[in-house]
N, C-alpha and C positions, 0 to 999 in steps of 0.2 A: 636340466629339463629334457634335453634332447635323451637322456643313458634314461630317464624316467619314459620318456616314450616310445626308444627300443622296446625298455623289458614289458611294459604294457602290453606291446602290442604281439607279443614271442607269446607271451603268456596265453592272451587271449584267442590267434591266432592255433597255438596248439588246442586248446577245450575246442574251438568252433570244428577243425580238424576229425577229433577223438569224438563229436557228437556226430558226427554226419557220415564217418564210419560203422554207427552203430544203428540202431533201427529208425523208422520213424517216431516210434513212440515217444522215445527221448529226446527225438528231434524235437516236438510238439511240446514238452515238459520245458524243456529249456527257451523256447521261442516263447512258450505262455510267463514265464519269469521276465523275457526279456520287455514282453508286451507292459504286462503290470510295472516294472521299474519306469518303461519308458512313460508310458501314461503319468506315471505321479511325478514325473519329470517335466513334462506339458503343463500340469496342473499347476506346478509350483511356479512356471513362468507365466503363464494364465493369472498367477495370483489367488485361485479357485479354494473354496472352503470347503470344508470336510465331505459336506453331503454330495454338491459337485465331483468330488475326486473320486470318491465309491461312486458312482453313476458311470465316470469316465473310465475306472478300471475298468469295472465291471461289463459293460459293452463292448470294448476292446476284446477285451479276455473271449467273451459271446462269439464275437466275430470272428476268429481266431480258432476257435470251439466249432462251430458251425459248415468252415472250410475242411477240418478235419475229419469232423463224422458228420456230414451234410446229410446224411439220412437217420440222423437224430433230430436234426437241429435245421431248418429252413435260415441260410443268410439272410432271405427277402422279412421274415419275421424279425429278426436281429435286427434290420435297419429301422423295421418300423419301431423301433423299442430305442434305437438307437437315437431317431428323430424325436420320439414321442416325448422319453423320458425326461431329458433338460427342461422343456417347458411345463411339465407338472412339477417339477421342481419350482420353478419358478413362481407358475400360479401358485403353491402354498406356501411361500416365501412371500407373497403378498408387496414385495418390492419393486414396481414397474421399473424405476427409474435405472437398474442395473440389470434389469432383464434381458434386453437385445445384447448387451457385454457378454454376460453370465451363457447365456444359450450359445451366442455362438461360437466363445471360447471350446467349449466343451463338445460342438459336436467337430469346427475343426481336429480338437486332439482326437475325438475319437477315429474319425476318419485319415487324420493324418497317423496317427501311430497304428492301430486295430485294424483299417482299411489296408492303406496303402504300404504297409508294410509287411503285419504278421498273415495275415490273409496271404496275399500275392507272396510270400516266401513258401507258405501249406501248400498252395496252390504248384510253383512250381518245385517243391521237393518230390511232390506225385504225378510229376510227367516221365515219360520216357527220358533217362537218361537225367533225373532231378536232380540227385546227386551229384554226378558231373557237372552240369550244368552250375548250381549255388555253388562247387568250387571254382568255375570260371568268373562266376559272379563274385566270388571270395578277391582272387586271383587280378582280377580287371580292378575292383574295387580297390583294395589297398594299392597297388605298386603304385596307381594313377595319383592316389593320397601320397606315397612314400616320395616318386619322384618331381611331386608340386611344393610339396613341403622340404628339401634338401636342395631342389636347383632355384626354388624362389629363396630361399634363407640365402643361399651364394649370389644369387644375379640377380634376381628382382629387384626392378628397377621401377616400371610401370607399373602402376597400380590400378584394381580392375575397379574396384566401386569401393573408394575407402569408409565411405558415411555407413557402410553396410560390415566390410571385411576389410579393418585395416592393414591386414596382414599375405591377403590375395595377391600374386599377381602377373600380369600376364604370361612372364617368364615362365613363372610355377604353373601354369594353365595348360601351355603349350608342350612343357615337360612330363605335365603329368598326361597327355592324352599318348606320347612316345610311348612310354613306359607301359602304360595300358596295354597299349598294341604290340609291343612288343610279349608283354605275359600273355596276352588274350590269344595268339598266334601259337607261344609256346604249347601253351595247355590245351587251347584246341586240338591241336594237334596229338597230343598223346589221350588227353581224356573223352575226345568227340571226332575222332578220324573220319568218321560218316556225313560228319557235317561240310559243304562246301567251304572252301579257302576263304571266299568272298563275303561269307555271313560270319567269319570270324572276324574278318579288318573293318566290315562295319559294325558287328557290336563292340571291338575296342576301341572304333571311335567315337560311336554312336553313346553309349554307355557310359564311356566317361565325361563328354557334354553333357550329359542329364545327371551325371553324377555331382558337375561342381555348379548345376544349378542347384540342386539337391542341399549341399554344401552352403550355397548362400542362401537359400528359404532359410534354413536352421538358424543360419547368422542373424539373417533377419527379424527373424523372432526375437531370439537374444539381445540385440540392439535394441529392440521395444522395448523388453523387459529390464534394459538397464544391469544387465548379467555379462559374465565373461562364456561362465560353460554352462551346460544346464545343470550336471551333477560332478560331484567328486568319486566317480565308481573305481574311475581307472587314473591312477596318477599318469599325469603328463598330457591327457587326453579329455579327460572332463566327466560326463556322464555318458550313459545310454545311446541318447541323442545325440551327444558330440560327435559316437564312433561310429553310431548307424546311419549319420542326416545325408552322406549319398547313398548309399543302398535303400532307405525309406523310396527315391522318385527312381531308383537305377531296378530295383527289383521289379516291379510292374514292367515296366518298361522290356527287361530281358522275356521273361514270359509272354508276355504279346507277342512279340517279336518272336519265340520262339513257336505259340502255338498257330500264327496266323501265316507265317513264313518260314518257317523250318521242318516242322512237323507234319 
């Protein structure tokens, strides 16, 4: 399991690398792919039927669409389509009794994966310094994963909320926010020299607290749904969702933080 989640993560780690070297367009091509999987990945733990799931991509995808050429496309129209849509489904589905489920499965996903993720990722690829930035955010994100998951497998001992993540724990929590800040420092430093000292040690610490809350939303959902991962995309790792559920609450979070106090 473990050599299946090295190579996973080598793998995926180089393609994330080799897109964000290249322009945004392909940024946007590969983030709109990442969107549509994760959606049908929501959907399928939602339990959501066919019509549902095309609604939920499809808005996702919108929003995503909209952050990138906003003078095609109004977000604020997206949302209303985004709100509107589930319950005209619903009304001609004529099913009350699974109606309040059905809708509000479907605008969580959309808002959880379209919103708060592929959005807020367009958004900060097209700041000053975007680039840099999502590799810090790459950067912070993984090692805080790498060093939660190798020092909780050796010493975790205390467990953080097992009804939720039996495999959490405090150990790995505490390790993984080291690690953060230790890579978050590194690469500030060569990829954001402009940036104060002191807004790099709080977004490696900052960012990875909202990362392993991020981390358990995902779990949580999974636990509802009576699931281990959400997909089998990436062996050792699970789905979409498995590998993005801290960067989905860690990615808004950087961007704020960047355009309301750094920028």
């Amino acid at each position: 399991m473990f050599i299946k989640r090295v190579l996973s993560a080598i793998i995926f780690g180089t393609i994330v690398i080799l897109i964000l070297l290249d322009g945004i367009w392909l940024f946007f091509a590969v983030l709109s792919l990442i969107t549509i999987l994760g959606s049908l990945e929501f959907s399928k733990l939602a339990k959501s039927n066919f019509s549902s799931k095309i609604i939920a991509i499809f808005t996702s995808w919108l929003i995503c669409f909209s952050s990138y050429k906003p003078e095609w496309l109004n977000i604020n129209l997206v949302l209303y389509l985004a709100i509107c849509l589930p319950f005209f489904l619903e009304i001609l589905r004529r099913k009350p009794d699974y109606a309040f489920f059905n809708v509000s499965s479907m605008l969580l996903g959309i808002f959880y994966v379209g919103w708060l993720f592929g959005r807020h990722l367009i958004l900060l690829r097209q700041m000053t310094d975007g680039r840099n930035l999502i590799f810090l955010l790459a950067g912070i994100t993984w090692s805080g994963d790498i060093g939660a998951y190798l020092i909780g497998m050796k010493l975790g001992k205390h467990k953080v909320i097992p009804a939720i993540s039996p495999g959490k724990s405090v150990e790995g929590y505490i390790a993984g926010i080291v690690f953060a800040c230790i890579t978050g420092l590194v690469m500030g430093r060569f990829l954001l020299p402009n940036i104060k000292l002191l807004h790099i040690i709080v977004l490696g610490i900052g960012l990875t607290i909202v990362g392993q809350i991020g981390d358990l939303a995902e779990s949580l959902l999974k636990r509802s749904s009576k699931v281990k991962d959400s997909g089998k995309l990436m062996p050792g790792h699970g789905g979409i969702l498995d590998r993005c559920d801290s960067m989905i609450f860690i990615t808004p979070a950087l961007y704020y933080y960047a355009s309301y106090i750094i920028y």
